[in-house]
FITIGU-289824 format. One record per residue: residue in one letter; x, y, z of N, C-alpha, C in turn. Coordinates in nm, 4 decimals. Last residue first. Layout:
# FITIGU-289824
+------+----------+----------+----------+----------+----------+----------+----------+----------+----------+
| type |      n.X |      n.Y |      n.Z |     ca.X |     ca.Y |     ca.Z |      c.X |      c.Y |      c.Z |
+------+----------+----------+----------+----------+----------+----------+----------+----------+----------+
|    A |        X |        Y |        Z |        X |        Y |        Z |        X |        Y |        Z |
...
+------+----------+----------+----------+----------+----------+----------+----------+----------+----------+
//
This chain:
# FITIGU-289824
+------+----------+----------+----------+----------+----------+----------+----------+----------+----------+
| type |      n.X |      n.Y |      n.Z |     ca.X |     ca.Y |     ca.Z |      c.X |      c.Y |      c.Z |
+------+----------+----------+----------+----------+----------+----------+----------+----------+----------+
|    X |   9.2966 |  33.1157 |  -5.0158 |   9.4564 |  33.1228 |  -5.0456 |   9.5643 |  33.1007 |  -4.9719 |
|    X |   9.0617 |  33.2797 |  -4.8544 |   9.0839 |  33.1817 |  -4.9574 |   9.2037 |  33.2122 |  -5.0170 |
|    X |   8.8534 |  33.3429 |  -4.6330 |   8.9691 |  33.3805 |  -4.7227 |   9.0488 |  33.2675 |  -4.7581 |
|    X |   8.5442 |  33.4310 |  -4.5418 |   8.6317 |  33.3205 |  -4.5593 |   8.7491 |  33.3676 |  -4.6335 |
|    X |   8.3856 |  33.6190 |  -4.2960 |   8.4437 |  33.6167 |  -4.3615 |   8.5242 |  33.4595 |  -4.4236 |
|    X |   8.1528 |  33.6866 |  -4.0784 |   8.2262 |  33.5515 |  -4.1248 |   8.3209 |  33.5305 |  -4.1671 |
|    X |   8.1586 |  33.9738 |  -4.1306 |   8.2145 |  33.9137 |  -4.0177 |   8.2387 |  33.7982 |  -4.0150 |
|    X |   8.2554 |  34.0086 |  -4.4987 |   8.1642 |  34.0631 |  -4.3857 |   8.2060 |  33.9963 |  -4.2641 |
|    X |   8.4327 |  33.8793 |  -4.7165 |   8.3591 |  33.9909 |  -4.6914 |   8.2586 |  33.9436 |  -4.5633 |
|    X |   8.5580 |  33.6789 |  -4.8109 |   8.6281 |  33.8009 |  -4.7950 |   8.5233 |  33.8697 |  -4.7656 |
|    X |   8.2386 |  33.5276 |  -4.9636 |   8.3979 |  33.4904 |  -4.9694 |   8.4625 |  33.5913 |  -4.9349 |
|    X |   7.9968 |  33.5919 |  -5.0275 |   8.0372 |  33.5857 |  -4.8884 |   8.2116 |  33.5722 |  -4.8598 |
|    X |   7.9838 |  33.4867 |  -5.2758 |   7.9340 |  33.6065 |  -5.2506 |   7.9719 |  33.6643 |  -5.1320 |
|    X |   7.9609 |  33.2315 |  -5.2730 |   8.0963 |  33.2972 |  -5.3671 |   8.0752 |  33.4521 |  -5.2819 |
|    X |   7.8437 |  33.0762 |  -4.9383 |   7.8342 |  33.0762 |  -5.1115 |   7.9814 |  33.2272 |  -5.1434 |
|    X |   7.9519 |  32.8236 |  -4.7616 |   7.9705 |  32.9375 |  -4.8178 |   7.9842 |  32.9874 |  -4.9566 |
|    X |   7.7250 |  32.6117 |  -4.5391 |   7.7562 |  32.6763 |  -4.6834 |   7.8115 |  32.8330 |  -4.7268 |
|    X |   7.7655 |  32.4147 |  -4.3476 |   7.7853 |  32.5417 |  -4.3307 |   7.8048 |  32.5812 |  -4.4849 |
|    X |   7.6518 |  32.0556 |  -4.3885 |   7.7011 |  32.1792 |  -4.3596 |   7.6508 |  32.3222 |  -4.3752 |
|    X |   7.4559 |  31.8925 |  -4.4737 |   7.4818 |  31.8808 |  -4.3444 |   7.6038 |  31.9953 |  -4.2753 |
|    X |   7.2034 |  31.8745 |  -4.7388 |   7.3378 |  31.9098 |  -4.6785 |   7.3629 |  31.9218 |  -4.5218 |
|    X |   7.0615 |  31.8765 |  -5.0612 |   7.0387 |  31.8474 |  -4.9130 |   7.2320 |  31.8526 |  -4.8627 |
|    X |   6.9642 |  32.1094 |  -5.3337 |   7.0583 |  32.0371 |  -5.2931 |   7.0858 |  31.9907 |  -5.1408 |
|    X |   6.7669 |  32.2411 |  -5.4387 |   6.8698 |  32.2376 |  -5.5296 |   6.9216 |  32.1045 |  -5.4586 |
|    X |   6.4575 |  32.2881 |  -5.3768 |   6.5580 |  32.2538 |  -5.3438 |   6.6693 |  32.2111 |  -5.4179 |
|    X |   6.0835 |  32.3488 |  -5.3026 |   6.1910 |  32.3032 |  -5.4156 |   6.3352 |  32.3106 |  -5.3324 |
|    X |   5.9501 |  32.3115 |  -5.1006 |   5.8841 |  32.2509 |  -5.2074 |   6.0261 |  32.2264 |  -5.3118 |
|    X |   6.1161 |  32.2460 |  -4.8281 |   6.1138 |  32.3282 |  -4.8905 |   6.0375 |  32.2519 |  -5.0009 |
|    X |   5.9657 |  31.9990 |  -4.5712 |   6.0925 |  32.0812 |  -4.6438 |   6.0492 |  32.1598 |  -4.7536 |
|    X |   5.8605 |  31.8213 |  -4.3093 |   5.8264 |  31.9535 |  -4.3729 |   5.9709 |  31.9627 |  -4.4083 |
|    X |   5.9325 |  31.6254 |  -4.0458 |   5.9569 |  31.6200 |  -4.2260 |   5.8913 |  31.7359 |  -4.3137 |
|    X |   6.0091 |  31.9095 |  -3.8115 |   5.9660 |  31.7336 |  -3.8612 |   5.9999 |  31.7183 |  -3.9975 |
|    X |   6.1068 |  32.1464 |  -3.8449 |   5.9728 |  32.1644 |  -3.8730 |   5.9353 |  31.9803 |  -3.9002 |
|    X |   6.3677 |  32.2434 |  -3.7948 |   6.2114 |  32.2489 |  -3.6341 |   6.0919 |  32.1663 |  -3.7044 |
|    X |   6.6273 |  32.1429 |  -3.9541 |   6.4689 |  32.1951 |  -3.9745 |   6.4055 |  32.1269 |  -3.8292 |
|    X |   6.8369 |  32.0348 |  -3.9184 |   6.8510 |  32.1050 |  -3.8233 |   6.7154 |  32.1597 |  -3.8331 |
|    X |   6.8469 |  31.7947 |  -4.1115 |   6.9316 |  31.7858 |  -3.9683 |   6.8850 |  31.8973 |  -3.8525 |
|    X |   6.7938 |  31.8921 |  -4.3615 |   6.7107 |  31.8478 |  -4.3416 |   6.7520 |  31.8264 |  -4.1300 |
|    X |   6.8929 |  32.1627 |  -4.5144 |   6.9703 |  32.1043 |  -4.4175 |   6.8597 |  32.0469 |  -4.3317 |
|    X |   6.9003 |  32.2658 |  -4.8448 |   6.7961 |  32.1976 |  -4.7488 |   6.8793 |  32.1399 |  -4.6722 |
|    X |   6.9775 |  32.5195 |  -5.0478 |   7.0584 |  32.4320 |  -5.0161 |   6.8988 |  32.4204 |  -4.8915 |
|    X |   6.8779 |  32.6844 |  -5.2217 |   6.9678 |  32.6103 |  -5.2845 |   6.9732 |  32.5002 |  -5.2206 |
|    X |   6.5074 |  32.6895 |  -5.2232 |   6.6155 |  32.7508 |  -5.1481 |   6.6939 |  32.6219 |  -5.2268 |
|    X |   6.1284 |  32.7676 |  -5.2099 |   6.2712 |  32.7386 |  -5.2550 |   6.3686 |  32.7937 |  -5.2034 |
|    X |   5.7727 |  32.7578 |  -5.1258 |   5.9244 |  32.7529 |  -5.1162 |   6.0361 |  32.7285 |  -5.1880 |
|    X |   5.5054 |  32.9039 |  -5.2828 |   5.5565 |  32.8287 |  -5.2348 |   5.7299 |  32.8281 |  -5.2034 |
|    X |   5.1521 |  33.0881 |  -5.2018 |   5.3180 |  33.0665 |  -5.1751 |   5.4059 |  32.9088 |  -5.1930 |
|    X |   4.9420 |  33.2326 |  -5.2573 |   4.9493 |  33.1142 |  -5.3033 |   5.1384 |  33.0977 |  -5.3090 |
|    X |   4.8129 |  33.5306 |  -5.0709 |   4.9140 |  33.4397 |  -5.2089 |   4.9258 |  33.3109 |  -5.1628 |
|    X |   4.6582 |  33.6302 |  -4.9002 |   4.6170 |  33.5712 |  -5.0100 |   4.6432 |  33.5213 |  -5.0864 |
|    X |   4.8191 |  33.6869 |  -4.6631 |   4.7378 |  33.7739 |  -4.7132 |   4.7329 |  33.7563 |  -4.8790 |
|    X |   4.8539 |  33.4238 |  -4.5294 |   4.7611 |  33.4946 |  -4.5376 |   4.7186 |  33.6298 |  -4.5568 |
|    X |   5.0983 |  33.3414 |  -4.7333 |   4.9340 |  33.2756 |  -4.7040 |   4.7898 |  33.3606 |  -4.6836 |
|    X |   5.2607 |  33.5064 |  -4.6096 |   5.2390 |  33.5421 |  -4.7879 |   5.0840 |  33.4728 |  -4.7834 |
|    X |   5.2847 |  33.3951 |  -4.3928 |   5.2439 |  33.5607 |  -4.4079 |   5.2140 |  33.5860 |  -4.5832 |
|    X |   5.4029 |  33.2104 |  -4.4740 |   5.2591 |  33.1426 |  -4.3740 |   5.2068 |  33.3267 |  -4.4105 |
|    X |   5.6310 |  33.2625 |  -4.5644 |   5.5773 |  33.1887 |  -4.6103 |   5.4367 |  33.1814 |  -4.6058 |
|    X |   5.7533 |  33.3572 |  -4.3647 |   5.7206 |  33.3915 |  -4.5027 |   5.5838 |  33.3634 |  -4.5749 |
|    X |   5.8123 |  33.1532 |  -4.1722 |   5.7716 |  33.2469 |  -4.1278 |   5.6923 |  33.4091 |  -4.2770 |
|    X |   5.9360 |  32.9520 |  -4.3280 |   5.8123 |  32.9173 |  -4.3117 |   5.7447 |  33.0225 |  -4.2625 |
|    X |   6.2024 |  33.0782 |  -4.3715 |   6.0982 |  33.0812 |  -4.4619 |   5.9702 |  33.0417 |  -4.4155 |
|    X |   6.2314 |  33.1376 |  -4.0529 |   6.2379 |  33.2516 |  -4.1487 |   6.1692 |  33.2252 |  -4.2804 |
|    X |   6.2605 |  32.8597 |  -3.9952 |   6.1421 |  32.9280 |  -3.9185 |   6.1772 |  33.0943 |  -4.0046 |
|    X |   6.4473 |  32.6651 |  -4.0744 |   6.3327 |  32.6783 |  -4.1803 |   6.2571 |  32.7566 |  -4.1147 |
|    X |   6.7333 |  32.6071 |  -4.0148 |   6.6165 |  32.5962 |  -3.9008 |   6.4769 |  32.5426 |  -3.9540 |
|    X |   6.7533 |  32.6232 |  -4.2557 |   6.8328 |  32.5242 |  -4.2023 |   6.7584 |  32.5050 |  -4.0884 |
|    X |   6.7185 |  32.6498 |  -4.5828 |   6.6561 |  32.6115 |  -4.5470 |   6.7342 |  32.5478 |  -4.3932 |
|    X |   6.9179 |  32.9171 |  -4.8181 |   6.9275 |  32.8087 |  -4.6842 |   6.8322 |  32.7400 |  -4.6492 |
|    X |   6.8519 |  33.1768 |  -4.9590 |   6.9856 |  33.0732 |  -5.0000 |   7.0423 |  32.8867 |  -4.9502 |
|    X |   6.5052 |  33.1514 |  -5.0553 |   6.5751 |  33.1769 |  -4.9548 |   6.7200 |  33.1280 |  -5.0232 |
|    X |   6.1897 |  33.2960 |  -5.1688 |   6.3415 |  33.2422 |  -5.1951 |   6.4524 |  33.2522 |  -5.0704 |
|    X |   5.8351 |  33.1672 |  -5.2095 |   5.9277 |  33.2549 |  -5.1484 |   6.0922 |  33.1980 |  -5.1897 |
|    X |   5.6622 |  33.2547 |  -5.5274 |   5.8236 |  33.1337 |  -5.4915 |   5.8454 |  33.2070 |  -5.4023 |
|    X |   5.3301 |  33.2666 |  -5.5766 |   5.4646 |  33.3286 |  -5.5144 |   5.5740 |  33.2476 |  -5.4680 |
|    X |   5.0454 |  33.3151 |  -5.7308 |   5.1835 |  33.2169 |  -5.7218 |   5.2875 |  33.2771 |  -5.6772 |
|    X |   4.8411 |  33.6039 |  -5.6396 |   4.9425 |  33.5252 |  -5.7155 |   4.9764 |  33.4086 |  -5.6766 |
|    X |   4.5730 |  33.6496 |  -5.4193 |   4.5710 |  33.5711 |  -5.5860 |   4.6655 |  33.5260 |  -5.6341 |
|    X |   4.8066 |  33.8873 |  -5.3326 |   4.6643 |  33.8363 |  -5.2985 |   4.6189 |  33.7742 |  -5.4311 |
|    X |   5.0390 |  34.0577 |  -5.3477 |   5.0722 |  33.8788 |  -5.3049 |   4.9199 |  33.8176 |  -5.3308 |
|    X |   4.9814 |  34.3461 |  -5.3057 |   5.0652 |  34.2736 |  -5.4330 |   5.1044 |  34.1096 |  -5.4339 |
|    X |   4.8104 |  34.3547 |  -5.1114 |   4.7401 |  34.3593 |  -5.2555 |   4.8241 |  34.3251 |  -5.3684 |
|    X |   4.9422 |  34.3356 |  -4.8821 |   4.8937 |  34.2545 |  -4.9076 |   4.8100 |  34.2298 |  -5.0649 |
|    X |   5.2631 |  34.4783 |  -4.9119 |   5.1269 |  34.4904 |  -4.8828 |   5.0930 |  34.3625 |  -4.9632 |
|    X |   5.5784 |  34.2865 |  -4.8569 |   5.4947 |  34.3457 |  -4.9195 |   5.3728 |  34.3444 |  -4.8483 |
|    X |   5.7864 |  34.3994 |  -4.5720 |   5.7022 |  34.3031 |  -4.6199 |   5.6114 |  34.3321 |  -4.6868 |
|    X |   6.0297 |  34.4386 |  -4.3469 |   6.0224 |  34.5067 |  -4.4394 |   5.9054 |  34.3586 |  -4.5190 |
|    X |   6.0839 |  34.3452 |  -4.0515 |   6.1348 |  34.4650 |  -4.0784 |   6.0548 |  34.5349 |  -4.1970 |
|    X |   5.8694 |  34.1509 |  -3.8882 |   5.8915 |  34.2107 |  -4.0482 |   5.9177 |  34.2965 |  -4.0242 |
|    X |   5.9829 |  33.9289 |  -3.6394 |   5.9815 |  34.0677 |  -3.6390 |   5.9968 |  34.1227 |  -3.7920 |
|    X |   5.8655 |  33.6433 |  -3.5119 |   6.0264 |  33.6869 |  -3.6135 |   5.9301 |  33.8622 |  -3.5966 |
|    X |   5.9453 |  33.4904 |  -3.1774 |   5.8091 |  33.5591 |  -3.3079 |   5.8968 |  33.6568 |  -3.4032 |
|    X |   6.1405 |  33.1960 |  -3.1122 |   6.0803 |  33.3742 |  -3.0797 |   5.9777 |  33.4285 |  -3.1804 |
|    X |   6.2274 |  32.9612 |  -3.0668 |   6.0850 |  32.9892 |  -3.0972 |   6.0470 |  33.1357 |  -3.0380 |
|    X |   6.5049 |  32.9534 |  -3.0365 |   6.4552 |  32.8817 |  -3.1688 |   6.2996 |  32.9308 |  -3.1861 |
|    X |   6.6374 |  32.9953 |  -2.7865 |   6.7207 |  33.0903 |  -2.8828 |   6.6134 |  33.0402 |  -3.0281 |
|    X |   6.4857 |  32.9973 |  -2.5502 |   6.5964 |  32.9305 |  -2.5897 |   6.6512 |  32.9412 |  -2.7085 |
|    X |   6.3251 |  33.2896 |  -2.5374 |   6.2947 |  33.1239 |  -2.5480 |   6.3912 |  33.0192 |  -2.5992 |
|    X |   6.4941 |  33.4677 |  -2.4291 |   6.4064 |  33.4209 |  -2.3289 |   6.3799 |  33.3046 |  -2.3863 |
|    X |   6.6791 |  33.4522 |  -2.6564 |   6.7362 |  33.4471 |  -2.5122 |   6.6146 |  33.3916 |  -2.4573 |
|    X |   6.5072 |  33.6053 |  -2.8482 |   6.6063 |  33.4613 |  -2.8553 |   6.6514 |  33.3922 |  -2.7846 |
|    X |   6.4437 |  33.8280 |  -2.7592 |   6.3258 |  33.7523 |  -2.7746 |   6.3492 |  33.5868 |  -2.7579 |
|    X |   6.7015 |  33.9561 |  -2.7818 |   6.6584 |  33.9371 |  -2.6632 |   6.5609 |  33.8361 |  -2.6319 |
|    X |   6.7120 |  33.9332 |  -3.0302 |   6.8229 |  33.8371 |  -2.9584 |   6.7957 |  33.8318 |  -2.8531 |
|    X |   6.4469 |  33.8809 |  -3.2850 |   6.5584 |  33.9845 |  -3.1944 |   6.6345 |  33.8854 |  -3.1205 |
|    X |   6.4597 |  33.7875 |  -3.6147 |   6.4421 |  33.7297 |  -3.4604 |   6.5251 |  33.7900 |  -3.3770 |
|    X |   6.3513 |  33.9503 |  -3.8803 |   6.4507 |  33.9189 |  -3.7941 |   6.3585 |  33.8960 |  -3.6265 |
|    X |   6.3009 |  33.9521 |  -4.2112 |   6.2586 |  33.9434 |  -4.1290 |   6.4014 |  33.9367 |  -4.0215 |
|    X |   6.1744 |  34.1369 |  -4.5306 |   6.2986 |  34.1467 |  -4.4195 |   6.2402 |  34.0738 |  -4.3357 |
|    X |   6.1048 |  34.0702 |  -4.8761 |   6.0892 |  34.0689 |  -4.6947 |   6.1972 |  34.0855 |  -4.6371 |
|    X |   6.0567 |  34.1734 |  -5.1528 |   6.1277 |  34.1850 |  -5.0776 |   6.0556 |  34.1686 |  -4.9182 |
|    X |   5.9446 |  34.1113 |  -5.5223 |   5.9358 |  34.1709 |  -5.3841 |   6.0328 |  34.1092 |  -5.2684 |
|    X |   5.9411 |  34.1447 |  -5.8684 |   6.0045 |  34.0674 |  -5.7652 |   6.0020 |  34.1977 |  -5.6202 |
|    X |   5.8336 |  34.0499 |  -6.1744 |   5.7214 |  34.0904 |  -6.0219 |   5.8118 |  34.0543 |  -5.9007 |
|    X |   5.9349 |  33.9316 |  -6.3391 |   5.9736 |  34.0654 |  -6.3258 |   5.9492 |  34.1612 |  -6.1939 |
|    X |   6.0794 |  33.6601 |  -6.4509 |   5.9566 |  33.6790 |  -6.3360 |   6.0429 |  33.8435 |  -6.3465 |
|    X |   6.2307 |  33.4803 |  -6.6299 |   6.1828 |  33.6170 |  -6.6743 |   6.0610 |  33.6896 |  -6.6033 |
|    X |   6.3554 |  33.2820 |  -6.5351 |   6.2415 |  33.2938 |  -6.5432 |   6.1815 |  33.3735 |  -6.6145 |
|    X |   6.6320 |  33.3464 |  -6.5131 |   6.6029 |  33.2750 |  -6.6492 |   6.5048 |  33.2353 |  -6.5965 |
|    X |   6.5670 |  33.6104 |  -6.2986 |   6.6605 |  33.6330 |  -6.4797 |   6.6007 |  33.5428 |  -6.5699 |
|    X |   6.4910 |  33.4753 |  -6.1124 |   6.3667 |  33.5602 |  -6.1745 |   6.4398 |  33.5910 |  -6.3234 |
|    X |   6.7567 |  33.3338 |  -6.0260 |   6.6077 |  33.2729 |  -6.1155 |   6.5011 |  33.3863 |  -6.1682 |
|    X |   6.9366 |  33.5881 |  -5.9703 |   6.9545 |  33.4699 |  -6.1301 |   6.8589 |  33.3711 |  -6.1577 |
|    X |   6.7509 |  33.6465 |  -5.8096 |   6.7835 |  33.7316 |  -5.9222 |   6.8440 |  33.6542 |  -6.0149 |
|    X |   6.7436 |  33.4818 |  -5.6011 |   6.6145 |  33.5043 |  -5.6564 |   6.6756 |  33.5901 |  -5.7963 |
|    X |   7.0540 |  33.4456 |  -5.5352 |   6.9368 |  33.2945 |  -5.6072 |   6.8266 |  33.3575 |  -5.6562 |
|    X |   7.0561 |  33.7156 |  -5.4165 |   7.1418 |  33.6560 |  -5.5604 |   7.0498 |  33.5132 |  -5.6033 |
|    X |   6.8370 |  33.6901 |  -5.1850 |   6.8719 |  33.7999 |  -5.3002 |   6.9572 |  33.7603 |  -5.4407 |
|    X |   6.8522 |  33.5403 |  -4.9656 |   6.7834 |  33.5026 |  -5.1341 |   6.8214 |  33.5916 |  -5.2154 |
|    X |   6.9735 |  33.6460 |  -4.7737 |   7.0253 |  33.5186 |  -4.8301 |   6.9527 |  33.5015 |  -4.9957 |
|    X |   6.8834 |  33.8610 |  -4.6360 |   6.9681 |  33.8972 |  -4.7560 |   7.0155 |  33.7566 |  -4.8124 |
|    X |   6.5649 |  33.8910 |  -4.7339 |   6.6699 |  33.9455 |  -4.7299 |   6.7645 |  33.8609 |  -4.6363 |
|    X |   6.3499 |  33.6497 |  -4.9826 |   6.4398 |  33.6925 |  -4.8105 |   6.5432 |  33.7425 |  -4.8239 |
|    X |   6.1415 |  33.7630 |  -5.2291 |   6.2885 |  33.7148 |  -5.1302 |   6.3322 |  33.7967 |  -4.9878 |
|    X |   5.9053 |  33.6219 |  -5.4122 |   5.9569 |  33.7377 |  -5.3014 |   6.0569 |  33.7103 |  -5.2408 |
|    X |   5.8070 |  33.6406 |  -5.7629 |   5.9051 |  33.6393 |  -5.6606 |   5.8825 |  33.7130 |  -5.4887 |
|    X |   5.4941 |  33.6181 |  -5.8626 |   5.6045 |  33.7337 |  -5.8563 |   5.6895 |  33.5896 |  -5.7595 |
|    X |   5.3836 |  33.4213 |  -6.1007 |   5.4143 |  33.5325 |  -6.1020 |   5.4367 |  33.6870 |  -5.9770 |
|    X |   5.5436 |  33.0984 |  -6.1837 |   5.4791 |  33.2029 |  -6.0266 |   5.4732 |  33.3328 |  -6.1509 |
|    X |   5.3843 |  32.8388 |  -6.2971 |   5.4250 |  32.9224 |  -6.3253 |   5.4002 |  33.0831 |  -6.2678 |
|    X |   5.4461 |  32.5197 |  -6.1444 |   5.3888 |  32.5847 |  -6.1576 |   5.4605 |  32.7471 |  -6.2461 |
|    X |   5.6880 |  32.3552 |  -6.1699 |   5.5638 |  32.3276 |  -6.2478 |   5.4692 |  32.3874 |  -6.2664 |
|    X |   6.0310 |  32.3160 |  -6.1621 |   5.9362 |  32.4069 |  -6.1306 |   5.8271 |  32.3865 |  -6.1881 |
|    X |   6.2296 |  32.1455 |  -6.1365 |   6.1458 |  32.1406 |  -6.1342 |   6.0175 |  32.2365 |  -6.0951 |
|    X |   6.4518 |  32.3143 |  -6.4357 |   6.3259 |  32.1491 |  -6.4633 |   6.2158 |  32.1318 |  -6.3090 |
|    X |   6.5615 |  32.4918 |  -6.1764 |   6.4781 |  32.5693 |  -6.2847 |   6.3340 |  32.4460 |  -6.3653 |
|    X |   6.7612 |  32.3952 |  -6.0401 |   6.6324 |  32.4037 |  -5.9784 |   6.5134 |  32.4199 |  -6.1134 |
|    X |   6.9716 |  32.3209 |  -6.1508 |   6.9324 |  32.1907 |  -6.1140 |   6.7653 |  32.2763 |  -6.0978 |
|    X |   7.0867 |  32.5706 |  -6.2170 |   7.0300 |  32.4393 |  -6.3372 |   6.9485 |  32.3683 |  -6.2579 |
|    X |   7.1175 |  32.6225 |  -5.9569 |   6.9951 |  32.7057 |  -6.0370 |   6.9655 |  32.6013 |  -6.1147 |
|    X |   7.3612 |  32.4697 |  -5.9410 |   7.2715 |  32.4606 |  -5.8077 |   7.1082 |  32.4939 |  -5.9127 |
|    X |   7.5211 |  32.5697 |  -6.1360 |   7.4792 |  32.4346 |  -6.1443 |   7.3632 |  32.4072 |  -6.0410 |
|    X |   7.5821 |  32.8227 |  -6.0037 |   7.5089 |  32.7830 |  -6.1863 |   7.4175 |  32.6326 |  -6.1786 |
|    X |   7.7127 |  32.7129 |  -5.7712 |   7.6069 |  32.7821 |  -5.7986 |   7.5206 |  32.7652 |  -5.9342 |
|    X |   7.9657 |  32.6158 |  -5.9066 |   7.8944 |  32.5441 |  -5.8083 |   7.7534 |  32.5800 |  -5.8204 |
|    X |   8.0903 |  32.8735 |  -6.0419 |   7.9984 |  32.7381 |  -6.1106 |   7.9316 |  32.6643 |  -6.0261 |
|    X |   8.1306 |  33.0282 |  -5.7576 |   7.9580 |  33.0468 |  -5.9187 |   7.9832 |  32.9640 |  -5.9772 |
|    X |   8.1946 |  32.7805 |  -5.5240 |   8.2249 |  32.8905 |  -5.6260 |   8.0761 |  32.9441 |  -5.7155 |
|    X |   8.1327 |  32.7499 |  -5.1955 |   8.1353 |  32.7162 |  -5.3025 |   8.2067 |  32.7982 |  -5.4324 |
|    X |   8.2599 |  32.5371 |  -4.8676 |   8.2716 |  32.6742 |  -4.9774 |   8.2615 |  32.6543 |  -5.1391 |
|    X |   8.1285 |  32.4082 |  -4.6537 |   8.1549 |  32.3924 |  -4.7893 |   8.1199 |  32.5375 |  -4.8703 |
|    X |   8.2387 |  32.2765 |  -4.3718 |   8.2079 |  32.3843 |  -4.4010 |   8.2325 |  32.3664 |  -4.5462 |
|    X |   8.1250 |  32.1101 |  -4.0325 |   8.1838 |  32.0952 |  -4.1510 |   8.1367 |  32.2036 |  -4.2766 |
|    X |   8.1876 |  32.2048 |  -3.7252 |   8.0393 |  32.2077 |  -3.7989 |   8.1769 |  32.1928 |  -3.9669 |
|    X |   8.2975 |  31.9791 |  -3.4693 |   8.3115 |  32.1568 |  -3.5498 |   8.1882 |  32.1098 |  -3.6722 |
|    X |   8.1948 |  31.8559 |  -3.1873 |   8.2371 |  31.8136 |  -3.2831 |   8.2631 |  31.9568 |  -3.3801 |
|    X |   8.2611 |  31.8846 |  -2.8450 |   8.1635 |  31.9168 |  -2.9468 |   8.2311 |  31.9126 |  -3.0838 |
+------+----------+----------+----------+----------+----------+----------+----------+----------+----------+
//
């Protein structure tokens, strides 16, 4: 089995990722919602040079047991944490992610922001068109397509992945 090729980035890498996203945005959202915990830094340095203030929070997770019985890709995600429906109903909503790689966490967002009345659409830095369930469905927006393991700055020395550098 071949190893999964791995690109560690820095915050200029990043900066530059946002530059890229910010020209195409056409619509003008008013709120944010982000996926914990990958969107959290991309949604906060775009809602920054957006000046979107309306920013909400999902949790989702695919248990492991659920993962097991159906071969680890089509379990029913589980909202830990998800706005009421009266703060999404009518808006423009960027869901945010850091990844697009399966795509069943944003689309899983996504489809829940739908129906309870927002007008959702997608973004994420990085689109790993290779491993999306979803056929040619991709993120509305996208910084950047990729066939690796992305390690953003944030992740560098820290947590069970860990990367260390030097």
């Amino acid at each position: 089995m071949a190893s999964i090729r791995r690109e560690v980035l820095t915050w200029s890498d990043v900066d530059k990722l946002i530059d890229h996203l910010l020209p195409q945005f056409t619509t003008e959202f008013e709120a944010l919602v982000v996926i914990t915990r990958g969107g959290i830094i991309p949604a906060g340095l775009l809602a920054e040079a957006m000046q979107i203030t309306h920013i909400l929070v999902a949790a989702v997770d695919f248990p492991a047991e659920m993962e097991r019985q159906h071969n680890g890709l089509f379990a029913w995600p589980r909202f830990i944490q998800f706005p009421e429906d009266d703060l999404l109903r009518g808006r423009h909503c960027l869901v945010i992610d850091d990844v697009w790689g399966s795509g069943r966490t944003i689309a899983a967002v996504k489809n829940r922001v739908a129906a309870a009345g927002g007008i959702p659409s997608t973004c994420v830095l990085h689109f790993n068109p290779y491993r999306s369930l979803f056929g040619a469905a991709q993120p509305d927006y996208f910084a950047a397509v990729t066939d690796a393991y992305i390690v953003y700055p944030w992740e560098i020395d820290r947590g069970p992945d860990r990367v260390l550098l030097g």
